[in-house]
Backbone bond lengths (Angstrom), bond angles and torsions (degrees), N, CA, C in turn:
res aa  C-N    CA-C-N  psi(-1)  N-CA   C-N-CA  omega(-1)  CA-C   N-CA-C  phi
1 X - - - 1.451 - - 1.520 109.50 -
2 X 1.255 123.39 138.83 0.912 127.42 167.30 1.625 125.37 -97.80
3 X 1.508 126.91 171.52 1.568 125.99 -168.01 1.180 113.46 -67.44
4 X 1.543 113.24 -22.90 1.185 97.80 -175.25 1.849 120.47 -89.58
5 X 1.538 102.23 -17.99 1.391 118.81 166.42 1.842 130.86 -54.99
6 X 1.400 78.54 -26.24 1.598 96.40 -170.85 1.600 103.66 -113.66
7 X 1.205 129.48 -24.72 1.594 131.16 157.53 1.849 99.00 -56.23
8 X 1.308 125.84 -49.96 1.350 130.95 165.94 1.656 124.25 -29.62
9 X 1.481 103.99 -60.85 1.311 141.04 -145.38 2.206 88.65 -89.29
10 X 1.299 104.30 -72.40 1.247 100.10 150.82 1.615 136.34 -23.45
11 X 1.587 119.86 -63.09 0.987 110.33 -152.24 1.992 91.36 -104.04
12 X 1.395 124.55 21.65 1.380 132.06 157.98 1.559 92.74 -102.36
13 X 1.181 138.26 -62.68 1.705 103.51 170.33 1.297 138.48 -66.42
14 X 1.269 124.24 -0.01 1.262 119.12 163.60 1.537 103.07 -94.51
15 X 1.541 137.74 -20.93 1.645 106.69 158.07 1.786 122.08 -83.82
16 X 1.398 104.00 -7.23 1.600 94.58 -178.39 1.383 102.08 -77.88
17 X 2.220 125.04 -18.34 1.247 122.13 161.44 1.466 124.49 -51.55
18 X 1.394 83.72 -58.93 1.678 86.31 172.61 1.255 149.24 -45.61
19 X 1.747 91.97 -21.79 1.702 102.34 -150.49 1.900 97.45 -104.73
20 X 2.161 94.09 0.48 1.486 99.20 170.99 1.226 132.90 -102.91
21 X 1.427 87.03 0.79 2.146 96.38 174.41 1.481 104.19 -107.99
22 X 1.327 85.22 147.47 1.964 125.68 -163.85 1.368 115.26 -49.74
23 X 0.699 152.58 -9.09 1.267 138.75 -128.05 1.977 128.94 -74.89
24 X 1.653 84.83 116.84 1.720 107.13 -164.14 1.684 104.90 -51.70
25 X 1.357 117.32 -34.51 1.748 126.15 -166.41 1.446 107.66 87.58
26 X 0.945 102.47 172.17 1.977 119.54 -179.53 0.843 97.78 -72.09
27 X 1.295 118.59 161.17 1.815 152.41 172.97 1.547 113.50 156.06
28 X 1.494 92.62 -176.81 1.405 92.63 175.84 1.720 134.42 -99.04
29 X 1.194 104.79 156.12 1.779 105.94 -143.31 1.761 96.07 -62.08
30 X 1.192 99.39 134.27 1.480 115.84 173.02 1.294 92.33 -59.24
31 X 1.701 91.37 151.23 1.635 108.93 171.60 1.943 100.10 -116.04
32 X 1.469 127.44 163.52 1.149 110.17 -150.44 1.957 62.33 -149.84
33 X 1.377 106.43 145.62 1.134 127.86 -158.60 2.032 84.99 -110.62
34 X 1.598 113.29 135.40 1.478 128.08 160.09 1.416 140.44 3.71
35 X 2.226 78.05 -51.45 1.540 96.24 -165.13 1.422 97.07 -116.18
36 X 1.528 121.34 9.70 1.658 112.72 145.58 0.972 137.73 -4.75
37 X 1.276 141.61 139.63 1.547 133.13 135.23 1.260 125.36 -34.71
38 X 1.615 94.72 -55.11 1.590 109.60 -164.62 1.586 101.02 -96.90
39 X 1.506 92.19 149.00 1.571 101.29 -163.96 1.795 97.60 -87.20
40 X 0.891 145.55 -165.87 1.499 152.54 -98.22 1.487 118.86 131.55
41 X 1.646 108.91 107.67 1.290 103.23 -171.05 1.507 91.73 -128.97
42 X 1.015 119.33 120.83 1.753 134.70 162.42 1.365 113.79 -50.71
43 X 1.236 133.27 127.17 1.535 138.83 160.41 1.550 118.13 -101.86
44 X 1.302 117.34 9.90 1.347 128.14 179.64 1.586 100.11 -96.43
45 X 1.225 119.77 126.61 1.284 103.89 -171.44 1.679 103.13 -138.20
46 X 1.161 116.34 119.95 1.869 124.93 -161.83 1.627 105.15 -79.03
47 X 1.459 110.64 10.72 1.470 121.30 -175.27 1.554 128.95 -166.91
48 X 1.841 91.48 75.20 0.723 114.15 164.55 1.706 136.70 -66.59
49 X 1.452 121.76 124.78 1.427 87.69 -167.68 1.476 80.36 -153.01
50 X 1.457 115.08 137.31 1.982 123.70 -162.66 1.953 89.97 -167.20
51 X 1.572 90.38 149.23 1.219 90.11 173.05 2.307 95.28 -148.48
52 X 1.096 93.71 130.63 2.278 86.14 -177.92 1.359 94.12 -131.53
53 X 1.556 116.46 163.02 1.113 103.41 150.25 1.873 92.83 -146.95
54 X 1.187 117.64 170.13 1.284 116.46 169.75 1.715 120.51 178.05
55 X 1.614 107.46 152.67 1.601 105.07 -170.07 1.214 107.44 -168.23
56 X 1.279 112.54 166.63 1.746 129.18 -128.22 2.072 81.59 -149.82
57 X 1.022 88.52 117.05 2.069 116.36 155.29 0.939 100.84 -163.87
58 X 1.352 85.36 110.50 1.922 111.91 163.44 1.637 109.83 -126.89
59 X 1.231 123.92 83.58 1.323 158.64 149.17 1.483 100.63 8.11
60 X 1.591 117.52 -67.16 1.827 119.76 179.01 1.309 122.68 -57.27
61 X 1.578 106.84 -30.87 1.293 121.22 166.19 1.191 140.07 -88.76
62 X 1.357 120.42 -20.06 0.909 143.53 -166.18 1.404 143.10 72.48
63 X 1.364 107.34 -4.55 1.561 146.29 175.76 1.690 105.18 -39.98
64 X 1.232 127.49 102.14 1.491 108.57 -179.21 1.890 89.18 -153.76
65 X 1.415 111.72 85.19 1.802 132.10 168.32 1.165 102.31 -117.95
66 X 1.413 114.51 165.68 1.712 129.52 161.16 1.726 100.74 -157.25
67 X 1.232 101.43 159.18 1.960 97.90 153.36 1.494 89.51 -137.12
68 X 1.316 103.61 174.28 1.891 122.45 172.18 1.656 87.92 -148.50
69 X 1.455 93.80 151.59 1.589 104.19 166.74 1.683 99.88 176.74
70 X 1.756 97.25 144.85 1.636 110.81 -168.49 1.297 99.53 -138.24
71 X 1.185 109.94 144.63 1.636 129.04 -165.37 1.463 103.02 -112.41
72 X 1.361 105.50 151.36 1.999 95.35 160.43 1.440 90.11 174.94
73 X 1.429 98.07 88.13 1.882 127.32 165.59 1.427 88.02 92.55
74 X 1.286 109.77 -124.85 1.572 133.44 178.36 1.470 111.46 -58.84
75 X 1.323 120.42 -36.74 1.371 115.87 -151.98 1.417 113.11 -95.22
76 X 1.213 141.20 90.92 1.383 151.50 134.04 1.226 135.34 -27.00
77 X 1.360 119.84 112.57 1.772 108.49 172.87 1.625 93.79 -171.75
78 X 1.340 93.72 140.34 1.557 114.27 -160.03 1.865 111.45 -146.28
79 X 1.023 119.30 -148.23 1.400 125.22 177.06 1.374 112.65 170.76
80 X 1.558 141.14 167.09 1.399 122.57 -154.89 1.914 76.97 171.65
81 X 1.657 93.28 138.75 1.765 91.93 -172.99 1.595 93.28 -152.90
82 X 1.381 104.99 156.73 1.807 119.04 174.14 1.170 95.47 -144.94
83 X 1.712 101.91 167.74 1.116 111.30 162.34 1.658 103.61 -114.56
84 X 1.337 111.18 131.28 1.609 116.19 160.12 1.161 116.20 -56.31
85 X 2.201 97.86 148.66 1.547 100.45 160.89 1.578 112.95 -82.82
86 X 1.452 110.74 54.65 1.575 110.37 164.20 1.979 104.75 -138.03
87 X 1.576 98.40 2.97 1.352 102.66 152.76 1.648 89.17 92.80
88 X 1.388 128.56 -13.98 1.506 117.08 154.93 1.650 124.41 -79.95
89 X 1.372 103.36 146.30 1.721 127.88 172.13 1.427 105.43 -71.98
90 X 1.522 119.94 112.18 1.235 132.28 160.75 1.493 118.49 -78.65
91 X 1.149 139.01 113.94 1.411 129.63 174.91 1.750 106.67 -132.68
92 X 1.452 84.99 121.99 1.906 101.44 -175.17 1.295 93.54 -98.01
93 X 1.415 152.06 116.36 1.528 152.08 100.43 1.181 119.97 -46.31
94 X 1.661 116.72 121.89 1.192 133.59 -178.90 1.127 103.27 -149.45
95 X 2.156 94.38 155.10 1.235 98.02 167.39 1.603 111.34 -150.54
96 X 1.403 128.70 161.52 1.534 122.30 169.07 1.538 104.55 -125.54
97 X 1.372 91.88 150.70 1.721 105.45 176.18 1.298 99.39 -145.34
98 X 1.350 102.10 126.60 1.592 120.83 -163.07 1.388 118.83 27.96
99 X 1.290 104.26 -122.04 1.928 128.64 168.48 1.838 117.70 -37.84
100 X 1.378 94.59 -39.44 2.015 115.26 -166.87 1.462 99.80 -46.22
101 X 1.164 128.58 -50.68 1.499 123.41 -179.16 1.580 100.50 122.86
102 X 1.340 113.76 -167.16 1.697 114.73 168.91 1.693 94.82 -103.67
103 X 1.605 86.20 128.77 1.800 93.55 179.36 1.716 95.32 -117.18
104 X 1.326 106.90 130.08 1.722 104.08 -168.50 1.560 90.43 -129.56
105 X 1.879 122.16 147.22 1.146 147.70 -161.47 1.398 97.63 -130.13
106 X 1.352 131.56 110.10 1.294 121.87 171.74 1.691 124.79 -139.25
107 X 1.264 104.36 126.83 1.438 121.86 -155.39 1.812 98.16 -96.85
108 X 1.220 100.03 162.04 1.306 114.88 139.01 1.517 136.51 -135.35
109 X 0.920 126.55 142.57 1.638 126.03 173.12 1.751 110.74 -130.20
110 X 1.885 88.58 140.51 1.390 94.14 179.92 1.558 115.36 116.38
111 X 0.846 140.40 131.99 1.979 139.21 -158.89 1.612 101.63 -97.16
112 X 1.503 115.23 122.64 1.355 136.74 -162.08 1.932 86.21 -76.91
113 X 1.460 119.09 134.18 1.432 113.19 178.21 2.021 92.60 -163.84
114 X 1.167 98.81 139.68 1.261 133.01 178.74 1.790 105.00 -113.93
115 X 1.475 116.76 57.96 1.426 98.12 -172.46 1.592 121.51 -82.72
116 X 0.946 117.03 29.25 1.775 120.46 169.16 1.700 104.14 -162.92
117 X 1.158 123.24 54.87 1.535 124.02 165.72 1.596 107.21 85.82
118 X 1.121 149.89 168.79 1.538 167.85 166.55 1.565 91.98 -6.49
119 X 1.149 108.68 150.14 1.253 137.80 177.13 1.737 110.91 -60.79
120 X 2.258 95.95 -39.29 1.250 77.03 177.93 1.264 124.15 -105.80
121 X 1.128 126.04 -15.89 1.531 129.79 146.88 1.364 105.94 -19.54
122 X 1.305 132.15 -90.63 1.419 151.67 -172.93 1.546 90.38 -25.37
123 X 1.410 120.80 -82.36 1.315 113.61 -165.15 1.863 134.38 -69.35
124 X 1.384 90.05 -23.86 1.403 94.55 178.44 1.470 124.42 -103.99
125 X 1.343 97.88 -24.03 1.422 103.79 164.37 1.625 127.23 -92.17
126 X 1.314 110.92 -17.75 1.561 109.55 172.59 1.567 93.59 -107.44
127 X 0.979 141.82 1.07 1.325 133.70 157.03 1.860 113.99 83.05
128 X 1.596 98.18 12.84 1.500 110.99 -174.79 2.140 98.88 -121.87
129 X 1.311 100.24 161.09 1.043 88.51 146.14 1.827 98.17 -167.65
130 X 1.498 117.31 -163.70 1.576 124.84 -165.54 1.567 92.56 -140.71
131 X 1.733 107.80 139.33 1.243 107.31 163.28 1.838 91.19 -142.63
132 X 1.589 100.33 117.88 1.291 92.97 -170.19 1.646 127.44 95.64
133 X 1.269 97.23 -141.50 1.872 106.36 168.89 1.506 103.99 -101.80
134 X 1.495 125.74 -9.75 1.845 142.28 -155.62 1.748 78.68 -89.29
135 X 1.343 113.32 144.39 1.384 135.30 148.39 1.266 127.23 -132.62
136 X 1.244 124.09 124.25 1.493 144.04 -162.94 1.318 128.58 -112.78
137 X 1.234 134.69 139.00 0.904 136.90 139.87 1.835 147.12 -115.00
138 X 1.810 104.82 148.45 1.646 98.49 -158.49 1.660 107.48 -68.22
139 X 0.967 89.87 150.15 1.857 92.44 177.03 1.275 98.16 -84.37
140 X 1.589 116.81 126.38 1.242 149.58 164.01 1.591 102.24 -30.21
141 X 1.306 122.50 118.03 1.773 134.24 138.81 1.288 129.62 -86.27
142 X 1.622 98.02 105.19 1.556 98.48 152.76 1.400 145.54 -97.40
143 X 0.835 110.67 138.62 2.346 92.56 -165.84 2.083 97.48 -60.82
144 X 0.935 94.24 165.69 1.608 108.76 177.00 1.166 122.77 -65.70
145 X 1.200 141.51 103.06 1.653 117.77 160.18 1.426 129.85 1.43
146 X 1.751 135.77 112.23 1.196 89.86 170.58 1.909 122.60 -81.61
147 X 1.110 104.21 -169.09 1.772 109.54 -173.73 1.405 114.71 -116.54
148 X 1.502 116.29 108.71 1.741 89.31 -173.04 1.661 96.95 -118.99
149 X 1.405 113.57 144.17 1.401 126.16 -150.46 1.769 94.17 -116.01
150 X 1.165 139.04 131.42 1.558 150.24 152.71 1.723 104.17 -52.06
């Protein structure tokens, strides 16, 4: 057989598949009454309850964020932090309880400094940069060899 026989052969069973499933159309989701037959499973769930936390320092890059946040029903409250390219720690604490909305508190710590011109000058053009008291540098790119093959 060849590709084009079987690209053929293929694309007549995938419409005689097609042309055998049901399809009801859009609308809105049936509701199925107690004393149903068919069972009914709710995805709305009045109790919610989760707790994560997680964070990223990577030293070459300079990458150093996290957030944490724990749930339990209504009540929300979490926290979520960066470091600026002005070398200050942003940290947002927030929280919601029920109806209240998201109420967020956000600090900084640490003295905002540009010590050799723009942030991006500094980093991309001298190939260094600072987050914090940490000083870094980018790892050098070279393009690839090219490869030439007989």
């Amino acid at each position: 057989m060849n590709a084009k026989t079987v690209l053929l052969l293929l694309g007549v069973a995938a419409m005689a598949a097609a042309d055998s499933f049901e399809f009801g159309g859009y609308g809105a989701p049936r509701r199925y009454s107690s004393d149903s037959s068919e069972s009914f499973e709710s995805y709305e769930s009045d109790e919610a309850k989760y707790n994560f936390d997680w964070a990223v320092r990577h030293g070459p890059s300079g990458n150093n964020y996290g957030h944490q946040e724990a749930r339990d029903n209504d009540n929300t409250k979490g926290s979520y932090h960066v470091y600026l390219p002005d070398g200050r720690r942003q940290t947002v604490t927030y929280f919601v309880d029920g109806g209240s909305g998201y109420i967020a508190d956000v600090k900084y710590s640490g003295e905002a400094s540009f010590d050799s011109g723009s942030y991006e000058s500094r980093s991309f053009e001298s190939g260094s940069f600072e987050f914090g008291s940490d000083s870094h540098e980018f790892p050098r790119y070279s393009p690839p060899r090219p490869r030439y093959y007989n």
